[in-house]
C-alpha positions as CSV (number, residue, x, y, z in Angstrom):
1,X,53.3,98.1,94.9
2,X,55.2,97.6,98.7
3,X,57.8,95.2,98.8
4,X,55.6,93.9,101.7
5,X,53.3,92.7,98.8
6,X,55.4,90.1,98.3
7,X,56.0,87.0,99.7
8,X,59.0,86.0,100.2
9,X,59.2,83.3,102.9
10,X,61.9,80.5,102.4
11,X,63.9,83.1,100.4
12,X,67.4,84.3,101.5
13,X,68.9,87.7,100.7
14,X,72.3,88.7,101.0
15,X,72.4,93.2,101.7
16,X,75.3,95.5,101.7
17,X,75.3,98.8,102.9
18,X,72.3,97.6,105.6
19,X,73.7,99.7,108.5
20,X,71.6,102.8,107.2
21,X,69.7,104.6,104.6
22,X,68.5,102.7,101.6
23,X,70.3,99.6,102.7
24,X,68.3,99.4,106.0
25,X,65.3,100.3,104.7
26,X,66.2,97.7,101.8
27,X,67.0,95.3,104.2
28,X,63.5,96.2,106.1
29,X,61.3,95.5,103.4
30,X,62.9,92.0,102.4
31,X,62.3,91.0,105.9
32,X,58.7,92.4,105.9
33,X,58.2,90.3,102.8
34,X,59.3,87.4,105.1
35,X,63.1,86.7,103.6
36,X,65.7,85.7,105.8
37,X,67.8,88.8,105.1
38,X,71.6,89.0,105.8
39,X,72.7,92.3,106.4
40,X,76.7,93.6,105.9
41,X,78.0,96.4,106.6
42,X,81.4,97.9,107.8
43,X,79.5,100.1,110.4
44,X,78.8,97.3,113.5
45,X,76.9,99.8,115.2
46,X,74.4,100.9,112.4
47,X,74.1,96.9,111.7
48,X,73.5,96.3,115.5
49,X,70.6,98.9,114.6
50,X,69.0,97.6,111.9
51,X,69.4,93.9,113.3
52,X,67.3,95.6,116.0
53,X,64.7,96.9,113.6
54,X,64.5,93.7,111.9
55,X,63.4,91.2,115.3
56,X,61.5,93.8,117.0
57,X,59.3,93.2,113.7
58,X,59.4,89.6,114.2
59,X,62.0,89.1,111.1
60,X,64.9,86.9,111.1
61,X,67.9,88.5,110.3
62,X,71.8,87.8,110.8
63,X,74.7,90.2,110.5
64,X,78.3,90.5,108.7
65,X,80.7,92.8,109.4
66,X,82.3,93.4,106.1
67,X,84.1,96.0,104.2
68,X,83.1,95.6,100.3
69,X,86.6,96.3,99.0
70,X,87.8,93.2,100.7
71,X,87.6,90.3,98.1
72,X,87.9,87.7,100.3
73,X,85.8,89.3,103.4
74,X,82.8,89.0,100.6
75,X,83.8,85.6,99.6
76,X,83.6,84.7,103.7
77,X,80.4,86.1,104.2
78,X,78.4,85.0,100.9
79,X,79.4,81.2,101.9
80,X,78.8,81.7,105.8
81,X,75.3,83.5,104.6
82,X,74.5,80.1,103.1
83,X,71.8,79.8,100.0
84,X,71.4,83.0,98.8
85,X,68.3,84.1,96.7
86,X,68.5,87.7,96.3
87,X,71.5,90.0,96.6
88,X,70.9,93.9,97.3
89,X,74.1,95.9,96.4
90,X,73.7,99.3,98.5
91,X,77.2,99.9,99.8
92,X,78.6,103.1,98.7
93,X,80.8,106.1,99.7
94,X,80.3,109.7,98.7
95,X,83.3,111.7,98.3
96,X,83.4,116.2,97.7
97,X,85.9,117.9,96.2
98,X,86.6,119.7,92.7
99,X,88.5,117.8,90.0
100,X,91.5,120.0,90.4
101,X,91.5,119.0,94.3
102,X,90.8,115.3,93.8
103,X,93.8,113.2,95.3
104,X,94.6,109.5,93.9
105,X,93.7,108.3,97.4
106,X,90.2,109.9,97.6
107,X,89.6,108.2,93.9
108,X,90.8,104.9,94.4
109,X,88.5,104.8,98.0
110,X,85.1,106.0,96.0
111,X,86.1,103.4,93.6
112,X,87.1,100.5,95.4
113,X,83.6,100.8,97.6
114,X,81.7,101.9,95.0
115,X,82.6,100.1,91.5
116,X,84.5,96.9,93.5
117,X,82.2,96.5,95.7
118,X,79.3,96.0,94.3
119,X,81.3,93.7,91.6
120,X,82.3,91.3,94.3
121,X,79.2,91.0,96.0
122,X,77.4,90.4,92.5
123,X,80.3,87.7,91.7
124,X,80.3,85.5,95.0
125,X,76.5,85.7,94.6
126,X,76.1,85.0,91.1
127,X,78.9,82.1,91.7
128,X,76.5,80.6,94.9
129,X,73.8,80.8,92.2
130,X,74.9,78.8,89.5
131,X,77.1,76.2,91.6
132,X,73.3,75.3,92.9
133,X,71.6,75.8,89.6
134,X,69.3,78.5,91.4
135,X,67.9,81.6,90.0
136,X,68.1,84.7,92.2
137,X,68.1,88.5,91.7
138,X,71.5,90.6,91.6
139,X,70.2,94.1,92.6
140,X,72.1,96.9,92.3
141,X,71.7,100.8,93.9
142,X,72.8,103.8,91.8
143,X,72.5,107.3,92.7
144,X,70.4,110.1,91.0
145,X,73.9,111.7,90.5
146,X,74.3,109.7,87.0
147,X,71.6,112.0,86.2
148,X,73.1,115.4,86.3
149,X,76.2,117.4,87.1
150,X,77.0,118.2,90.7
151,X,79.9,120.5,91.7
152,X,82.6,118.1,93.8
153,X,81.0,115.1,92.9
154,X,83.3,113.5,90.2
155,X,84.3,110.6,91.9
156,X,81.1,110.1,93.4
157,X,79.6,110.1,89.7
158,X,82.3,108.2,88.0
159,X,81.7,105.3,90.2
């Protein structure tokens, strides 16, 4: 069934990763279903896009500028987002190269956006949630890649 199905008027939900791909389109739907949706993303132009998307539909929709991997940049824009109901954790890097080739830099990156990420959003969320004794959804994205083995993508996988 379409998210669209759904309604979700009065509902608020926090999105990372909404500058493209399955963020936007996550973002997208929520809005469809009539959520006020809050969409962060590092990427200002991509979120300029999809806030674009969003009102030419008639949806209400704010942006954050936010990298993941900054703790307190999450923090800030959970609590300027206001009640939160759902949280959609798309944010995530891809990174190629064989394990032999794989540098501590490239690792900690995938990582930090990937694991940390998504574990901060899902924490300042959560937190909002209970200090207001509100239940809400924490989604989180994964990839197909936890599936099966693709050459270069170690990091990508691990994460």
């Amino acid at each position: 069934m379409p998210l669209s199905a759904y309604d979700l008027t009065g509902r608020s939900a926090f999105v990372t990763g909404a500058a493209s791909g399955i963020g936007r389109a996550s973002a997208v739907l929520l809005a469809e279903a009539g959520a006020t949706v809050h969409c962060a993303d590092r990427d200002e132009t991509g979120l300029r896009r999809t806030y674009e998307v969003i009102t030419r539909a008639g949806g209400t929709v704010r942006t954050h500028p936010l990298d993941v991997t900054d703790r307190d940049g999450v923090s800030a824009a959970v609590r300027a987002a206001g009640d939160l109901d759902i949280l959609v954790a798309v944010a995530g890097i891809m990174h190629t190269s064989t394990v032999l080739e794989t540098a501590d830099d490239d690792l900690d990156r995938v990582l930090a956006v990937n694991f940390k990420g998504v574990l901060y959003a899902c924490q300042e969320v959560a937190r909002s949630m209970i200090a207001r004794s509100a239940p809400g959804s924490l989604i989180t994205m994964a990839s197909g890649a936890v599936d099966s083995a693709s050459a270069g993508l170690l990091c990508y996988s691990a994460a």
